[in-house]
C-alpha positions as CSV (number, residue, x, y, z in Angstrom):
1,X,31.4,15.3,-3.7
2,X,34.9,13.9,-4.4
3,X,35.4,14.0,-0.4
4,X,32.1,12.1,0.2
5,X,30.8,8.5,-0.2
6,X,27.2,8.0,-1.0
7,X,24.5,5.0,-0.2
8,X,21.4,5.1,-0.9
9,X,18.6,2.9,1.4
10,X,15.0,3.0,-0.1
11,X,12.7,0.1,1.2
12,X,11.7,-1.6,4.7
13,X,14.2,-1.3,7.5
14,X,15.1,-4.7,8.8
15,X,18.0,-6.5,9.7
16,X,18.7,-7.4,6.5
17,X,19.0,-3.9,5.5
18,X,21.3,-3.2,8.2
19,X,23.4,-6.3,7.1
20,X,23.9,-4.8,3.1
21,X,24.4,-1.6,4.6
22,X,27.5,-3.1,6.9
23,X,29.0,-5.0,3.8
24,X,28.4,-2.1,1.3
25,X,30.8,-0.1,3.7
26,X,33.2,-2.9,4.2
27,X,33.5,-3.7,0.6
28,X,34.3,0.2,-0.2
29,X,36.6,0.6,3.1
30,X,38.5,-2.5,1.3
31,X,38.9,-1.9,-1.9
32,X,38.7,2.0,-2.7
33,X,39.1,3.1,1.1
34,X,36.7,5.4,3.1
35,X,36.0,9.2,3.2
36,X,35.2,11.6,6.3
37,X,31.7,12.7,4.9
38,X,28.9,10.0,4.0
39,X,25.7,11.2,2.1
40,X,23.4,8.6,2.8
41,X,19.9,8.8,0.5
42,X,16.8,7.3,2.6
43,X,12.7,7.0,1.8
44,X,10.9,3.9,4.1
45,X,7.9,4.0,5.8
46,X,9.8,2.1,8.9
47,X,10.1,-1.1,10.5
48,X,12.1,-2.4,13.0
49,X,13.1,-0.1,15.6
50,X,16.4,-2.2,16.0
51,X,17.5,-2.4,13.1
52,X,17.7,1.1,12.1
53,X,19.1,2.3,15.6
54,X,22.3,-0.6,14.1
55,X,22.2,1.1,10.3
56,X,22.8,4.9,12.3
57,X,25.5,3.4,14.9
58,X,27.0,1.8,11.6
59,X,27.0,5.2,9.9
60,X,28.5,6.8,13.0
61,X,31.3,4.7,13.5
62,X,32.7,4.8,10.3
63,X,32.2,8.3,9.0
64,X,32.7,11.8,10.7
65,X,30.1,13.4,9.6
66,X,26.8,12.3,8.6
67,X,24.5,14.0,5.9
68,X,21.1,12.2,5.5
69,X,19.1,13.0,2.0
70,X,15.7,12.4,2.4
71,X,14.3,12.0,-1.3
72,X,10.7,10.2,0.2
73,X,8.8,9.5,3.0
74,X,11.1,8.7,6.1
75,X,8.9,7.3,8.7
76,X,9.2,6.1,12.0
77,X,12.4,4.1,11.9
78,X,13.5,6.1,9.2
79,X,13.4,9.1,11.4
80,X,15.3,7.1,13.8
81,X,18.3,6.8,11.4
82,X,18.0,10.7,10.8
83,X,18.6,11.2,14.2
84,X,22.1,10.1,13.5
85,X,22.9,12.7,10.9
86,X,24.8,15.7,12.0
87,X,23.0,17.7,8.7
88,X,19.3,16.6,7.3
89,X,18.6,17.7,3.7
90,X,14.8,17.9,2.7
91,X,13.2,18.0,-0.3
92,X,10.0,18.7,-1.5
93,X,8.7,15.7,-1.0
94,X,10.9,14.5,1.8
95,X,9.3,14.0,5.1
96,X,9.8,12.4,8.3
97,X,7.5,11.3,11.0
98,X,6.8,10.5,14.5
99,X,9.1,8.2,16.5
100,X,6.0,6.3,18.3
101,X,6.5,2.6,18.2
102,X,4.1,0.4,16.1
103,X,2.9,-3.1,18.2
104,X,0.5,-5.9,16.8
105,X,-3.0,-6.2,17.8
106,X,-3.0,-9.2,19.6
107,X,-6.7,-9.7,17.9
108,X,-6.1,-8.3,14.1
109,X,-4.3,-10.1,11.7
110,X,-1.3,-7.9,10.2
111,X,-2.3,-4.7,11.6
112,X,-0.5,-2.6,14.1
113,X,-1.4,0.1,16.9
114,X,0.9,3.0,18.2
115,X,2.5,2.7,21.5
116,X,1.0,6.1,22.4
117,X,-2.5,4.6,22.2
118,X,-3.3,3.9,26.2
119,X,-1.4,6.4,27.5
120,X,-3.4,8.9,25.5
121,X,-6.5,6.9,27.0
122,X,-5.7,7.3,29.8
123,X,-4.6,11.8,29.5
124,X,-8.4,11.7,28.4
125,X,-9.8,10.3,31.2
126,X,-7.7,11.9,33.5
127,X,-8.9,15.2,31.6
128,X,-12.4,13.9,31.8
129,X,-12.9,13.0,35.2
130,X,-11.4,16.4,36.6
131,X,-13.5,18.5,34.1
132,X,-16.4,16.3,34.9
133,X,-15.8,16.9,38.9
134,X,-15.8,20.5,38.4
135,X,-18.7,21.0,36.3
136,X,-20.8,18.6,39.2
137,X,-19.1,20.5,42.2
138,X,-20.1,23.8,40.8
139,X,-23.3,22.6,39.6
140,X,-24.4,20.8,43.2
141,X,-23.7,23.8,45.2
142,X,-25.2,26.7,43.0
143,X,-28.1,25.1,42.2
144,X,-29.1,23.2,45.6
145,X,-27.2,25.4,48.2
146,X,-25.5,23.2,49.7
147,X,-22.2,23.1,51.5
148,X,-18.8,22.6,49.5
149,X,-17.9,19.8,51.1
150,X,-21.2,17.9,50.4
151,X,-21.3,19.1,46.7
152,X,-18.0,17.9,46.3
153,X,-18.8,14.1,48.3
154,X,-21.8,14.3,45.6
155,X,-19.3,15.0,42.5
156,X,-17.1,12.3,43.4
157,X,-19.5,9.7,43.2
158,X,-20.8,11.1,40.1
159,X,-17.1,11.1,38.7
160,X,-16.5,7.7,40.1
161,X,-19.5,6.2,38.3
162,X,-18.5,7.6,34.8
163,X,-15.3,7.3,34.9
164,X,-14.8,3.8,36.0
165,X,-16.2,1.8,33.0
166,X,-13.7,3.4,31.0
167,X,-10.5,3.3,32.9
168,X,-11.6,-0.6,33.8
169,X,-10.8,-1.5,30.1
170,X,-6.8,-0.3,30.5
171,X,-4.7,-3.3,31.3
172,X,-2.1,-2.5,33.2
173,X,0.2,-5.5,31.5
174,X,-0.5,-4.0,28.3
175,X,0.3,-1.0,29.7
176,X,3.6,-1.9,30.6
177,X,4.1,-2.7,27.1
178,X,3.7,-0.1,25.6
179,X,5.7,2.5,27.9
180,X,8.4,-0.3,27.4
181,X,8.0,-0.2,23.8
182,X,8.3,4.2,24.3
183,X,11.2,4.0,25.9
184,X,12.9,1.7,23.3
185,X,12.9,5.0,21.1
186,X,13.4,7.1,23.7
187,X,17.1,5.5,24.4
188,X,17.8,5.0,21.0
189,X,16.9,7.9,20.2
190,X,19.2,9.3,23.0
191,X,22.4,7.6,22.3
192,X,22.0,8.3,18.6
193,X,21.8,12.0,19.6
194,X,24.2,12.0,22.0
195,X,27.2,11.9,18.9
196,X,25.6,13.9,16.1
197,X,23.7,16.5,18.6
198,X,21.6,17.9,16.0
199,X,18.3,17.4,18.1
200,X,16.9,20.6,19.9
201,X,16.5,20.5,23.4
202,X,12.9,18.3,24.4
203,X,13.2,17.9,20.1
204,X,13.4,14.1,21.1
205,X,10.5,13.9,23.5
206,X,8.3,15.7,20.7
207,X,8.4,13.1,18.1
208,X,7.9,10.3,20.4
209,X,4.7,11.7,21.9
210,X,4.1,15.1,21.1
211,X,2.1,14.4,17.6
212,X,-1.3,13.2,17.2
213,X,-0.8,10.6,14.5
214,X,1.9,7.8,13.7
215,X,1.8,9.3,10.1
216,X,2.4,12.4,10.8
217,X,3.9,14.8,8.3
218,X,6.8,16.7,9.2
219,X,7.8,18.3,6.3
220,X,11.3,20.7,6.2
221,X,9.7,23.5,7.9
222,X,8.4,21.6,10.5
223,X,11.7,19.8,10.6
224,X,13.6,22.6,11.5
225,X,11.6,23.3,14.6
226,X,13.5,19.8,16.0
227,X,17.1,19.3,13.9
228,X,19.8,22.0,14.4
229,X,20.7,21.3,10.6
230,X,17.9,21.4,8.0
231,X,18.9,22.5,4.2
232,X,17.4,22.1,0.7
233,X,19.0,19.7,-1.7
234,X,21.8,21.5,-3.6
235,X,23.8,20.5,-6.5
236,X,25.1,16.7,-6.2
237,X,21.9,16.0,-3.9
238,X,19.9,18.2,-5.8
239,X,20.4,16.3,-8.9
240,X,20.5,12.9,-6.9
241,X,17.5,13.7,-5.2
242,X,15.4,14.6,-8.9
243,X,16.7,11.3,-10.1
244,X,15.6,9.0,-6.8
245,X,12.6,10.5,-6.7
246,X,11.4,10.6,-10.1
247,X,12.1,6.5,-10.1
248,X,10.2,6.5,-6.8
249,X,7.2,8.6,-8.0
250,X,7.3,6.3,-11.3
251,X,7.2,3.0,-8.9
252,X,10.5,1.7,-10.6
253,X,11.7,1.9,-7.1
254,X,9.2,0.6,-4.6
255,X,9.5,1.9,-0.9
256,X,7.5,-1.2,0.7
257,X,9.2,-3.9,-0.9
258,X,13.3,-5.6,1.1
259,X,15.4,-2.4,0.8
260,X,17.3,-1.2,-1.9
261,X,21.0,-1.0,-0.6
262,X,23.4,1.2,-3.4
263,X,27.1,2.5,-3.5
264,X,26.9,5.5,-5.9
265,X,30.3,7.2,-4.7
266,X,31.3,9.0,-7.4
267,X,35.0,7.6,-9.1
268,X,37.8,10.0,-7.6
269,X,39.8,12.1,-10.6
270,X,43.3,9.8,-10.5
271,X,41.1,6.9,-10.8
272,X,39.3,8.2,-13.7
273,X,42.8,9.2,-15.2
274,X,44.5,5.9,-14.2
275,X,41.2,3.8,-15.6
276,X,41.7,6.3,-19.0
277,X,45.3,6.1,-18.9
278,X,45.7,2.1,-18.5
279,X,42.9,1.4,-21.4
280,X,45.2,3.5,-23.7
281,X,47.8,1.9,-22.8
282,X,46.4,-1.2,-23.0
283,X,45.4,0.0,-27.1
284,X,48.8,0.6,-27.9
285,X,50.0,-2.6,-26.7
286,X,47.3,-4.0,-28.6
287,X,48.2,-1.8,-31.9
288,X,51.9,-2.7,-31.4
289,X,51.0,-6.4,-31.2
290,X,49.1,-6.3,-34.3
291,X,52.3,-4.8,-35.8
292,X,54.6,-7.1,-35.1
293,X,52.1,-9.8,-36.6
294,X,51.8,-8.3,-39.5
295,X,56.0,-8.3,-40.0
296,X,56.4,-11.4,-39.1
297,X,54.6,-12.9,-41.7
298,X,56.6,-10.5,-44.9
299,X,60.1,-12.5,-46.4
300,X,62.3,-10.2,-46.4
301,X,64.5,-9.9,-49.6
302,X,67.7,-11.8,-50.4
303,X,70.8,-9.0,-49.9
304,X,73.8,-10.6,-51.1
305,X,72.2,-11.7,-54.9
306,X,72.7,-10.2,-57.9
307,X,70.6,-8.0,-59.8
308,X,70.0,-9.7,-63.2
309,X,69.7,-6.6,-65.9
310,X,72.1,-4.0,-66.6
311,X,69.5,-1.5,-65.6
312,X,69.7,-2.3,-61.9
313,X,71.8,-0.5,-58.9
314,X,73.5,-3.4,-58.0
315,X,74.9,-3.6,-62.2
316,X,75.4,0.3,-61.4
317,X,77.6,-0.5,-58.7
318,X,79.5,-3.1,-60.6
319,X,81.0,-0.1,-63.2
320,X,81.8,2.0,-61.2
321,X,83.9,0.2,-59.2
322,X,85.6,-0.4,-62.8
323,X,84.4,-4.0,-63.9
324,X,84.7,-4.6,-67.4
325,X,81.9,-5.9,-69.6
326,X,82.6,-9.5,-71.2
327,X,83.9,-8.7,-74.6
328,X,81.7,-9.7,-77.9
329,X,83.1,-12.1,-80.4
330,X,83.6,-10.5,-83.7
331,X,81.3,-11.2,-87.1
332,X,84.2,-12.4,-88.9
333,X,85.3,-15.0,-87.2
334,X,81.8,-17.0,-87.0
């Protein structure tokens, strides 16, 4: 992973996400430089669309390629920033989810309804009322002989009159919403796509309205029926992934609380050996230092005195360079 830098993103996606994101790259383009490769580490259940379409296009334009490590749940916008990758790694308990868009219930406090809600209303009814027509056309003519074209006039008003409570309650502004809202995913979702390319053909289409649920499970398997590039975490992300989730499953790391932005590039090898190689240096200086205090505060010995004694070197010195001892007044003349 020395040719890789790694982020990890766990929490809501909001602006403010995309805005530690932005200076997390800026800060490591400054100071250590950037790589090619980027291994960015992901679990939110979503949030604004917006927002993670900017933390994907951020991704894109400063790396080359684009691995996304899924260590959680990865919903909605989540999957959105996946869509960037070029190469999705899965774990166990990685998944992503559909890319319907969420909007408030204009009478519910706090809770939210999928942009796929009318127009599956209204595939129902349109299901219904042609079933329903075809059971009554069939019915009318078999049963009372009558002509096609009056069993059908007969069906149709049948139809009508079941059908038309139902489709009265769609409205058509709220409508307009929500296909507005579908297409919000649909173009990022397209433009994200159209630089890492590792969406299947009609792979995009699927997750905004080819599931059933906004929560959704697709797991790895399922994944690779949609991304080009699905593996299994593998040594680096293997052992990042155990470590994110485990503080994850342990809620040391919450996924619904302001996201979680992290730089966890690993140090290159020189700057490991410069780091290693300065503190030493640093120590010896330090060592040399206390040295030279330790000297300066000795005397150092007088050279040029005399040794008193005739047992020292210096009185050693004195004979054999042929001094003569002082001579020693006699008894007798005391």
């Amino acid at each position: 992973m020395q040719d890789t830098d790694v982020y990890v993103y766990i929490g809501d996606v909001h602006r403010s996400g995309h805005h530690d994101i932005t200076k997390a790259i800026k800060e490591r383009k400054t100071n250590h430089g950037l790589q090619k490769n980027v291994l960015f580490c992901v679990a939110t259940y979503g949030g604004d669309p917006s927002a993670g379409y900017r933390i994907g296009r951020a991704l894109q334009h400063n790396y080359e390629h684009i691995t996304v490590l899924v260590v959680g749940p990865c919903k909605s916008a989540g999957t959105l920033m996946a869509v960037a990758a070029h190469k999705l790694v899965i774990g166990d308990m990685g998944e992503l989810g559909p890319l319907d868009i969420q909007l408030k219930k204009n009478d519910e406090i706090g809770e939210l309804s999928s942009g796929l809600v009318i127009a599956t209303a209204i595939d129902e009814i349109k299901e219904c009322a042609i079933s329903t027509f075809r059971s009554y056309v069939l019915d009318i003519k078999y049963r009372n002989q009558i002509s096609t074209k009056m069993s059908a006039d007969i069906a149709a008003k049948l139809t009508e009159a079941i059908i038309s409570p139902m489709a009265s309650q769609i409205d058509p502004i709220k409508l307009g919403e929500h296909q507005r809202a579908m297409n919000i995913a649909l173009s990022y979702g397209e433009r994200l796509n159209s630089h890492s390319k590792n969406l299947k053909e009609s792979s995009l289409g699927k997750l905004i309205a080819g599931y059933p649920a906004h929560g959704f499970v697709i797991d790895r398997k399922e994944a690779r029926e949609l991304f080009n590039h699905v593996e299994s975490p593998t040594d680096f992300a293997a052992n990042l992934y155990e470590v994110l989730g485990e503080m994850i499953s342990s809620g040391e790391i919450s996924i619904f609380d302001k996201p979680m932005i992290k730089d966890l590039t690993p140090k290159k090898q020189y700057e490991t050996t410069n780091a290693e190689e300065d503190s030493h240096d640093n120590s010896r200086i330090q060592e040399g230092d206390e040295i030279s205090d330790q000297n300066s505060g000795r005397a150092e010995p007088p050279r040029d005195e005399p040794v008193q004694g005739g047992d020292g070197k210096h009185a050693e010195t004195e004979e054999e360079a042929g001094t003569l001892p002082a001579e020693q007044p006699d008894e007798g003349t005391q």
